[in-house]
Structure formats: structure tokens, C-alpha cells
C-alpha positions in Angstrom: 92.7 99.0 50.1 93.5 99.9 53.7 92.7 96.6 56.2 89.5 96.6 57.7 88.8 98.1 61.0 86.0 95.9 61.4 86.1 91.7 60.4 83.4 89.5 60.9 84.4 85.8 60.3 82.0 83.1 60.0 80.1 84.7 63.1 76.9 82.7 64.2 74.3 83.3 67.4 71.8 80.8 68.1 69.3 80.9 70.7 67.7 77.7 72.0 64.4 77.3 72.8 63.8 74.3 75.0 65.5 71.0 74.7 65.4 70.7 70.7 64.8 73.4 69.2 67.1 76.0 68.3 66.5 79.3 66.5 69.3 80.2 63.8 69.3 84.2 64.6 72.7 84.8 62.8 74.3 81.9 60.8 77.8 81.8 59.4 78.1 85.8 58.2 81.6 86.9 57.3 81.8 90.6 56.7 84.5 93.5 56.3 84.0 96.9 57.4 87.2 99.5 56.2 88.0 102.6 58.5 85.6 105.7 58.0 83.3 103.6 55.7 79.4 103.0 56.0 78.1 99.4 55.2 74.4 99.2 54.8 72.5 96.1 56.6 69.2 95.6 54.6 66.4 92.7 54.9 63.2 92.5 56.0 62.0 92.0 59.8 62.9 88.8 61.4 66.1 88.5 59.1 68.7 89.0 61.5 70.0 92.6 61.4 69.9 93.7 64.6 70.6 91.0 66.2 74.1 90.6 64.0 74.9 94.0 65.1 74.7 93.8 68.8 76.5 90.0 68.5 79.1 92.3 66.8 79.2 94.8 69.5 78.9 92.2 72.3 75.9 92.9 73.3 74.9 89.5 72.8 77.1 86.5 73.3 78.9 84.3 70.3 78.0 81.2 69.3 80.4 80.4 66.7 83.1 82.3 64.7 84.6 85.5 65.4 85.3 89.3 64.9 88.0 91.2 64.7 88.5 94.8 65.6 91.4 96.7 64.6 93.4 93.6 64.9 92.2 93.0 68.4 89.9 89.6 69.0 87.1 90.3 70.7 85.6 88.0 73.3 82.9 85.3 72.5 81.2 87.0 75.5 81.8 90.7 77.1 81.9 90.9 80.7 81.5 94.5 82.3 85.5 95.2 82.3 84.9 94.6 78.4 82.1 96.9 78.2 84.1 99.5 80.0 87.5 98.6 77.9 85.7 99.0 74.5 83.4 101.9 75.4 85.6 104.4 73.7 86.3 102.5 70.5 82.8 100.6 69.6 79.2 102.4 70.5 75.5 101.4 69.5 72.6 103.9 68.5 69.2 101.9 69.2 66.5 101.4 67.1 64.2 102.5 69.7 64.4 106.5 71.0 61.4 106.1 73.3 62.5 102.9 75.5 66.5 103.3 75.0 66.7 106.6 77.3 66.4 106.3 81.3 63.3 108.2 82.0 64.4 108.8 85.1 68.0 110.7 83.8 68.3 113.9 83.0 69.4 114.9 79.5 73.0 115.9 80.4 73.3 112.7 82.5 72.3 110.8 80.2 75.2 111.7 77.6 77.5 112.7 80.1 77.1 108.7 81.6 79.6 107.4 79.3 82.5 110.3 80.0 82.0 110.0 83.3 82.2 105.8 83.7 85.6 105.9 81.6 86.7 108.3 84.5 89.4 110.1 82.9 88.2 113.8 82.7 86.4 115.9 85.5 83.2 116.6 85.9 83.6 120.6 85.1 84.9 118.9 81.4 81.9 116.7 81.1 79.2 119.1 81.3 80.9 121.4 79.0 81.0 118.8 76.2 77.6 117.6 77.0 76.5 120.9 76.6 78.5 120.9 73.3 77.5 117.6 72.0 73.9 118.6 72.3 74.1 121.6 70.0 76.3 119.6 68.0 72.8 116.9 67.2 70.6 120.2 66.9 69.6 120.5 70.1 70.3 123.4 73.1 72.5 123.2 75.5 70.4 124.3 77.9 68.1 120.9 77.6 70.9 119.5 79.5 68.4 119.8 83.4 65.2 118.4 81.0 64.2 114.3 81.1 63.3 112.2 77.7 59.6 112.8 77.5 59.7 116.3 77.5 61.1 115.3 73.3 59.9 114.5 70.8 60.9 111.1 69.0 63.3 112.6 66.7 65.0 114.7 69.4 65.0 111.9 71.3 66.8 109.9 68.5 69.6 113.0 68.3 69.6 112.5 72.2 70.8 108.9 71.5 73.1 110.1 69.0 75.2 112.4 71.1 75.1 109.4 73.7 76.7 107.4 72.1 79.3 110.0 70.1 80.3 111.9 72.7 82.9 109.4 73.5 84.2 109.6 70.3 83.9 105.8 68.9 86.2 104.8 65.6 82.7 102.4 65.1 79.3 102.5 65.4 76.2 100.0 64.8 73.3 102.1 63.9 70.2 99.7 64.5 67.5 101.2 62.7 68.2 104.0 63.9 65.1 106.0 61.8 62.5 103.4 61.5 60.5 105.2 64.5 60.5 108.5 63.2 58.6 110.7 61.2 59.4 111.0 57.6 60.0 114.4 57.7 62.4 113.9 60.7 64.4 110.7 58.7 66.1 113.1 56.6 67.5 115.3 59.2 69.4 112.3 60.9 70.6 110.8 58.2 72.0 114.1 57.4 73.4 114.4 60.7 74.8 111.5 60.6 76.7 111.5 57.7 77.8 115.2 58.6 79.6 113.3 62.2 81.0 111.1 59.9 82.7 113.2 57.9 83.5 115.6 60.5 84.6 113.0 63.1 86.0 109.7 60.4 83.2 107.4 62.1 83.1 104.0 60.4 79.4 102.9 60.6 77.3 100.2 60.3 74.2 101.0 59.3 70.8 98.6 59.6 67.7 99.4 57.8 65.2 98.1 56.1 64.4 101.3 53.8 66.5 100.4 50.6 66.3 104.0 49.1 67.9 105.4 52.6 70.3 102.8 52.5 71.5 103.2 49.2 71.7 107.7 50.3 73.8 107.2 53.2 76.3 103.8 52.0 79.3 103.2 50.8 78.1 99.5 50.5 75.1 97.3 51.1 74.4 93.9 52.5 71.5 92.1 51.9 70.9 89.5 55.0 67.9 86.8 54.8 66.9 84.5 57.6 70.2 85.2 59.5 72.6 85.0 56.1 73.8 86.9 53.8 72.7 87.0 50.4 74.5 89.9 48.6 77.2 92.3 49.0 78.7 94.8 46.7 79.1 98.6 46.1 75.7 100.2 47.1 74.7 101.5 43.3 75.8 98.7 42.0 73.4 96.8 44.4 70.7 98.8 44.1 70.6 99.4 40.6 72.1 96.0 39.4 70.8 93.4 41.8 72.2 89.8 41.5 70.5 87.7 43.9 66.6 86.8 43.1 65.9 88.1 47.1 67.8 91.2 46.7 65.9 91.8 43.0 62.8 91.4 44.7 63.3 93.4 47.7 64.1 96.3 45.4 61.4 95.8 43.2 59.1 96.0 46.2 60.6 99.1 47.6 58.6 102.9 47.2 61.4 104.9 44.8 60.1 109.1 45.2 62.3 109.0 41.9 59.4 108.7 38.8 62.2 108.7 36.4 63.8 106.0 38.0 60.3 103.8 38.8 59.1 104.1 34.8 62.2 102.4 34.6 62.2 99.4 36.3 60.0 96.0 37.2 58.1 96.2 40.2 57.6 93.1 42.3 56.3 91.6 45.9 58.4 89.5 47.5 55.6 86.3 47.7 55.0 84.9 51.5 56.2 85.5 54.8 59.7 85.0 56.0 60.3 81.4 57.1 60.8 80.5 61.2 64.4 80.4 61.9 63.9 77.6 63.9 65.8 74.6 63.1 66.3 75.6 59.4 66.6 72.4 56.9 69.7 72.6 54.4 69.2 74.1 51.0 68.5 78.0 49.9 66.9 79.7 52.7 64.8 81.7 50.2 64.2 78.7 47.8 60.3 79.0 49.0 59.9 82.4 48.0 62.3 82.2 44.8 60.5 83.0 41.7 63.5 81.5 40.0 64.2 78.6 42.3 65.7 75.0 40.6 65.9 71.8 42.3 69.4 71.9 43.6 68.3 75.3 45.2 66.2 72.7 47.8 69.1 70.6 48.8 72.0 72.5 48.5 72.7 75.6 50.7 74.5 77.7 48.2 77.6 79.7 48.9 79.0 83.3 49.2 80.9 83.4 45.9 82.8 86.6 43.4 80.6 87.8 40.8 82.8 91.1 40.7 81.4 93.7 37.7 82.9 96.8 36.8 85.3 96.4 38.6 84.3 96.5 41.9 84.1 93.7 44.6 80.6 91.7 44.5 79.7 88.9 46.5 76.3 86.9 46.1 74.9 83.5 47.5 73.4 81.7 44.7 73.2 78.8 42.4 72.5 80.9 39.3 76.0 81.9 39.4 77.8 78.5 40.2 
């Protein structure tokens, strides 16, 4: 297997609140992400996602640990130069199509901002590929003079896509990037996204909390609660094999369009809401919720350990498998 383009080690973001309390956003993750691959990020709100993936891109600041991109450290925190110096190489699509677009920007300045910050090619060269870029999401190139809400949310969300592909990134956190949309309209960017992958050898990460879309569009998935991961592995084996009692839950609790598939299964709810992630005590993060929970499960914080089957690489954090 080639080296990862992408390595998260033991990465942590903590935010304080006041003089004792401190909220555990993101707590020791590891991760690899191999060139022109797509990791799914699933959990449910409040579990971390999105804010892992803008630590990642610097968008917030470190903590602890550190990641790795294409060999290259990154910093613990990104000043503007960094922004600027990673701009080409690393871009973000936001989970958000109505508040992530300057409603006072026009279309074409909107994607051509990025182009035209790095500098290096005239204007006349800009506007052609923003002009370009837009047909290239499904959109006309003569939207270029038009402003955000004059779109509609999924337009919008291809807007966002060509903003941040247009520089033509080797990576690319996708936050959610369809939980705003219309169901009809999901498809169509998914498809559009794994058509610029192909087309372009983007390696993505992409965060979701739809299991089913997760599964369509990955190479892999991993499962995140309470700012750790739980599971990772192949995203059918996931999916259709699930290891850890979170992850077996979260699928059982998950809408399947597939009869077939949902006569042959056990459905579940995942009991409760999420715990605060506010000064978390030691032990399983999900021991409250666990329908199989045991007594070391509330003491002992359990580790990221190899339950490989098939043959393929599986990772899963629980004391069933020590």
C-alpha cells in the first residue's frame, strides 16, 4: 500500500470554558488517509466530526498531537502565510451553502478568490476557468455577474464546490457537505463529487452522518463518538459487519431504501442523548448507552485495537475484543 497522503496522529482540540472546565471536542484520534481515497467520518451531532476536520485543515488550532501531509508537518496553529502556502494542496467544502458564500460577491469572484490570492496566473486566465469550473459543477458560465441568493441551496452547494476545486487541491474535507439539501438534490452531489474525484485523483474526507451515503460514496468509514474513534475498517465491511456496539447501533437506527436488505437485519435506537463533552471521566465514552456494557467498560477507557477479517485492515475500540 502506497503511504498516506494524509496522517493524523494522536490529534486532540480542547476548548476551555472558564477556569475548570474544559470541553474534549477531538481527543486522541489517529487516522490515515491514502492518495485518491475517500474516508467516510460518521457519528451523530455533537461527536466531533467537523470539528476534527477543520483541526485537520488548520482551521482550528492543535491541542495535542499532530498531522502529517504528504510528509510535511503541519503547524499546531496556521497563520495567514500558512493559509496561503497550503491553499493549493488542502481545501474545505462547508457544511453550510447558505452562510459559507459572501453575499456580497459575485459568483465568479467568489471562485475566482482563491486563483487570484495565490497570484500566479492573470486575470484574463481566471475568469476563463471560473467560467469553466462552473459548468464543470452543473452550472452556466454565464452565472459568473449573479450573487448567492439568486440559487438555490443545491446550486449554492456546487458553488462551494468549484470554490474550493478550482485550485485544484490533492485533499479535501467535505463537512457535511449534503445535510442542507434536498433529497432529491443529495444524489446529484454526491455524484458530482465522486465524478471530480475520479476525473481530478482528489483524496477526500468525507463527514456525514447519513450512513447509507456514506457507505455509496467510501472507500472506508470511521465511526467517531464523543470526540473518539470507535471503528474503522473497509466501508462494506463496516456497514454490513459492524464490530463495535455504537457502530451496530448507529446502523440499526439508520433508514435503508433497500427492503431486501432491511428484512434482513435487526433494527435498533441508539438509547439516550450523547453525553457533554465536558470534562469527560475515564472509562468507555459510550458505556451509558451500551446495551452490552460490562463493569470494566466504566473504568477503563478501552483502546484502538486489530480485529482485521477477510483480510482487510479493521480497527475497533472495545473491551469485547480484548
Amino acid at each position: 500500500m502506497t503511504d498516506p497522503l494524509l496522517r493524523v496522529e494522536s490529534l486532540t482540540k480542547h476548548f476551555r470554558l472558564g477556569m475548570r472546565d474544559v470541553v474534549h471536542a477531538v481527543d486522541d484520534v489517529s487516522l490515515d488517509v491514502h492518495p485518491k481515497e475517500i474516508v467516510g467520518l460518521v457519528g451523530e451531532s455533537g461527536s466531533g466530526k467537523s470539528t476534527l476536520g477543520k483541526t485537520i485543515i488548520g482551521l482550528h488550532a492543535k491541542t495535542g498531537g499532530k498531522v502529517t501531509f504528504d510528509g510535511e508537518r503541519l503547524p499546531n496553529r496556521f497563520s495567514p502565510n500558512h493559509f496561503l502556502m497550503f491553499a493549493n494542496r488542502m481545501q474545505m467544502i462547508f457544511q453550510d451553502p447558505y452562510s459559507s458564500l459572501n453575499p456580497r460577491m459575485t459568483v465568479g469572484e467568489i471562485i475566482g478568490e482563491g486563483p487570484k490570492l495565490s497570484g500566479n496566473k492573470p486575470r484574463a486566465q481566471i475568469q476563463r476557468e471560473t467560467r469553466e469550473w462552473l459548468e464543470r459543477v452543473g452550472l452556466h458560465a454565464d452565472h459568473v455577474s449573479r450573487y448567492p441568493h439568486e440559487f438555490s441551496g443545491g446550486q449554492r452547494q456546487r458553488i462551494g464546490i468549484a470554490r474550493a476545486l478550482i485550485l485544484e487541491p490533492d485533499f479535501v474535507v467535505c463537512d457535511e457537505p449534503i445535510s442542507a439539501l434536498d433529497v432529491s438534490v443529495q444524489a446529484q452531489v454526491i455524484n458530482l463529487l465522486g465524478e471530480l474525484k475520479e476525473s481530478l485523483g482528489l483524496t477526500l474526507l468525507f463527514i456525514a452522518h447519513d450512513l447509507s451515503m456514506v457507505r455509496y460514496v467510501s472507500d472506508r468509514i470511521a465511526v467517531m463518538y464523543l470526540g473518539s474513534l470507535v471503528e474503522v475498517g473497509p466501508s462494506d465491511e463496516v456497514f454490513f459487519n459492524p464490530k463495535h456496539p455504537y457502530t451496530q447501533v448507529l446502523i440499526g437506527s439508520n433508514p435503508e431504501p433497500d427492503p431486501k436488505f432491511e428484512r434482513s437485519r435487526t433494527s435498533s435506537k441508539i438509547q439516550g442523548e450523547i453525553p457533554s463533552p465536558v470534562n469527560i471521566k475515564p472509562g468507555c465514552r459510550f458505556a451509558s448507552r451500551c446495551p452490552k456494557v460490562m463493569d470494566v467498560c466504566r473504568t477503563t477507557t478501552p483502546e484502538l485495537q486489530n480485529v482485521a477479517s477477510n483480510g482487510h485492515e479493521r480497527v475497533v475500540a472495545c473491551h469485547l475484543y480484548d
